[in-house]
N, C-alpha and C positions, 0 to 999 in steps of 0.2 A: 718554585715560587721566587720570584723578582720583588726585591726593594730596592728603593733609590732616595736619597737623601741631599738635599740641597742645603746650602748653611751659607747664607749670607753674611759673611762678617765685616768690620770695620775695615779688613785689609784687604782678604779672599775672598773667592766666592768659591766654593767648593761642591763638589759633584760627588758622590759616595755609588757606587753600585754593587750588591750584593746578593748571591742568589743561594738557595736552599734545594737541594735535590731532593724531590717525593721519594725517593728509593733509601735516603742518607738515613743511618738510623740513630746515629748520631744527631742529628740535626744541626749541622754545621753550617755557618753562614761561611760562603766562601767570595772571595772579594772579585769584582772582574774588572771595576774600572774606577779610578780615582782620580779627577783632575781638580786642579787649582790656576784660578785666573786672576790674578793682584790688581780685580777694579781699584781698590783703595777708597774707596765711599766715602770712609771717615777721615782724610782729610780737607775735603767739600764740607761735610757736614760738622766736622767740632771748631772750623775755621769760620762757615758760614752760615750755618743753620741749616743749610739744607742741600738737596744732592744735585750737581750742576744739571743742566740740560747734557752736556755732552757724556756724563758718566750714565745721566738715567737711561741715553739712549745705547750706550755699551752695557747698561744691562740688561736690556729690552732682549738687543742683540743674541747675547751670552746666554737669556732662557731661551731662547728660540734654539739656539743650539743642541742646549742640553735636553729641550723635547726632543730634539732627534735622534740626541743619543739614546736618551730612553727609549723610545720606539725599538732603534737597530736593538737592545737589548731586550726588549721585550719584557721591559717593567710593570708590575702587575699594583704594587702600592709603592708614593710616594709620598713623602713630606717635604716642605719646603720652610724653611725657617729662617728668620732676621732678627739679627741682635741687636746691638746698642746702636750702632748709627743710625739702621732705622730706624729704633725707636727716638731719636733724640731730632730725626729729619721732620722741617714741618711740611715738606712735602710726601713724608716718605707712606702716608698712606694714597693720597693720588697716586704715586707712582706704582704701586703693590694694585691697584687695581685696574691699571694699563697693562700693567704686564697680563695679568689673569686677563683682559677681553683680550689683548694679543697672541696670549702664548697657550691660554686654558691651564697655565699653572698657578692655581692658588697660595700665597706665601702669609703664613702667622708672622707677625712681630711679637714676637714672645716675651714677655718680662726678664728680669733677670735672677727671678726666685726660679723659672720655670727652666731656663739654660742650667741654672746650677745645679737642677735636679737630675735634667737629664745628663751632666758629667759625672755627677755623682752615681748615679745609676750604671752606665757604661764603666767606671773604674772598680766597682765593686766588685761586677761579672769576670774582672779578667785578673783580679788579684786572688791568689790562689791561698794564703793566710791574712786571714780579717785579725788577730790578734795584736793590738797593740793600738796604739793613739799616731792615727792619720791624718794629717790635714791637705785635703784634695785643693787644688790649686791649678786652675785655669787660666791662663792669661791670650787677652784678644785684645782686640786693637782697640775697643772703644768699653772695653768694661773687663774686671775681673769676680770671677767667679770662686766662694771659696767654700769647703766642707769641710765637718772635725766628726769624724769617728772615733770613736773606741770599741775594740773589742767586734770591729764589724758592725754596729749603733750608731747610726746616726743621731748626733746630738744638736748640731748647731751648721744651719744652712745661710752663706749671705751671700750680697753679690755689692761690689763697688763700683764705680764711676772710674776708675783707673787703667788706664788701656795703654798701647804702647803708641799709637796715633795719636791719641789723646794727650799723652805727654808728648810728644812731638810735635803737636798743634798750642801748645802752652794750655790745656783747655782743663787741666784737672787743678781742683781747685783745693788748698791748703784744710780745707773743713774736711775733705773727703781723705786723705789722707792719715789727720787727724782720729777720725772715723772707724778707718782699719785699725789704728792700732789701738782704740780705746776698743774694739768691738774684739779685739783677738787676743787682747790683756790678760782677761778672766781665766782664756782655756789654758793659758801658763799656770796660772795660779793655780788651778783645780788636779791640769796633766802634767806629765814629767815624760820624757824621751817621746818627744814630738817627731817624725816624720813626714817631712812633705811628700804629696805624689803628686810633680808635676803634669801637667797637659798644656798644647801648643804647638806649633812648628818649630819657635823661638827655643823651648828648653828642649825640644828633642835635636835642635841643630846644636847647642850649646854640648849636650852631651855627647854626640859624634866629634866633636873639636875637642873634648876632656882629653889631656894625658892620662890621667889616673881615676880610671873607673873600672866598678866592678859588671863586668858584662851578665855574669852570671843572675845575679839579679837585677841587672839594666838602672845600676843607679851610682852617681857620685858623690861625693861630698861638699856639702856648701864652701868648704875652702877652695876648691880645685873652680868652682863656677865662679867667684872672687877674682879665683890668680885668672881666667880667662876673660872677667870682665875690665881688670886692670891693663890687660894687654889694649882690647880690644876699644877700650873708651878713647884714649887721645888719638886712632887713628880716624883719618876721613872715611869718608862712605866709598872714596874711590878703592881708598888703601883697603880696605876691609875686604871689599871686592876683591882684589889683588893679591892679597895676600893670604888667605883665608877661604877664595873659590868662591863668595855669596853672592847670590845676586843681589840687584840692588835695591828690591822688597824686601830683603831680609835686612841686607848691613846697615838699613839705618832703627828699625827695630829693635833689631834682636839687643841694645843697649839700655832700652829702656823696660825689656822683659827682666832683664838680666835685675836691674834693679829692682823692679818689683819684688822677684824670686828674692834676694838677699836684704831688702825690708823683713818679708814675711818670716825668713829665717831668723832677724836679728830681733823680734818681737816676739816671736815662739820660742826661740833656743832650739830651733832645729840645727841640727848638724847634716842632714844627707837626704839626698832628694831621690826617688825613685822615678822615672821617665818609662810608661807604657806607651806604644806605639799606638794609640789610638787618640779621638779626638771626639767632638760634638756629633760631626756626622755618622760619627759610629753609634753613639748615641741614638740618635733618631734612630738609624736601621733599627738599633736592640727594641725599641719598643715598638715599631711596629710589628715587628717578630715576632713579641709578647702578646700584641693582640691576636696577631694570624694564628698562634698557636692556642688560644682559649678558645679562637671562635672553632677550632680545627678538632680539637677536644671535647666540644661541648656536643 
């Protein structure tokens, strides 16, 4: 059995392929294809409301492709999904339904209760001890996603308006900031040894750049993401580039991820961030997986 996961976001659009062998008795999803293409949507859209003609036509483009990859793969279920720029584009439902009579792929614009559920769902599966007080933390280009576990409990599900486009478009607005930290106040008050577990491109490149990290559990300390944000802020996007190997989707982002991450820390009292190699797309896969595996059971 074939899944495929599409994930529209504010910076990428992402392609996820995953498949399960009838014979695995494990039942292991194993990964075969994962590409990433930097439309950037959400610069169009939190600059102008809406997504230019030349970007909707490179997206048109970019599913046509990924139907075909599907096909060479032999995908058997797929989901398609759109985050914050779409939802925030006034054109972005016209365009979701050009593609679907162009491409036959169907694309949700999903809220951002429904994104944070599905992150939180995907990081649950792959953290091997649920004990203790988690705050899951997603950062994308045109909205953040955030969770507080304890104990493996889901207590407290949001999602903000804060993205790394978004602030790079000027477009996040001082209420919403306001917001996170009125809204994430409380779980200080109530928990004590807060840990983040990030999700992103942004803090999984930040953590490959760490000096001092513990690999074994794939995670650093909010000071060591500090001393790399302090380096990394007064240089240009070229220098970043340069100096640093990023491309230029990343180097000019990954400064306003980085902020986000060390808001969220200096509002929790986190100290140390844990970095799983997975994302949204993985996401999608796990649940249709979940359904294939009920209807396969039943």
């Amino acid at each position: 059995m074939t899944f495929a996961a599409i994930d529209i976001g504010s910076n990428a659009v992402r392609l996820l392929i995953k498949r399960v062998e009838d014979d695995d008795r494990d039942n292991k999803l194993k990964k075969l294809l994962l590409l990433r293409v930097p439309l950037r949507l959400g610069f169009d859209v939190f600059a102008k409301g809406k997504v230019s003609d030349k970007k909707g036509e490179n997206l048109i483009r970019l599913m046509k492709a990924y139907r075909q990859l599907m096909k060479i793969y032999s995908v058997d279920e797929c989901r398609a999904c759109a985050t914050s720029a779409m939802r925030d584009a006034e054109n972005g439902k016209e365009l979701i339904k050009e593609i679907e009579d162009k491409t036959g792929i169907s694309i949700e614009i999903i809220a951002g209760e429904e994104e944070a559920k599905i992150v939180y769902n995907n990081h649950v599966e792959y953290q091997d001890d649920r004990s203790g007080n988690f705050l899951y933390v997603d950062v994308g280009g045109g909205s953040t996603e955030v969770n507080f576990l304890t104990d493996g409990d889901l207590r407290k599900s949001m999602s903000f308006n804060i993205g790394t486009v978004r602030i790079l478009t000027g477009k996040v607005k001082d209420e919403e900031w306001a917001r996170l930290n009125r809204q994430l106040k409380p779980i200080v008050t109530d928990y004590s040894d807060i840990v983040i577990i990030g999700s992103g491109g942004n803090i999984n490149k930040l953590y490959k750049m760490a000096r001092e990290k513990d690999e074994a559990t794939h995670s650093f300390s909010v000071g060591e993401l500090a001393r790399l944000y302090h380096i990394l802020k007064p240089l240009s996007v070229k220098e970043r580039m340069k100096e640093f190997d990023l491309k230029s989707d990343r180097a000019d982002v990954i400064i306003p991820a980085a902020e986000i991450f060390l808001n969220i820390a200096s509002v929790t009292g986190a100290r140390r961030i844990i970095v799983p190699v997975i994302g949204v797309a993985d996401g999608i896969i796990d649940g249709l997986y979940e359904k294939w595996l009920e209807k396969r059971d039943d």
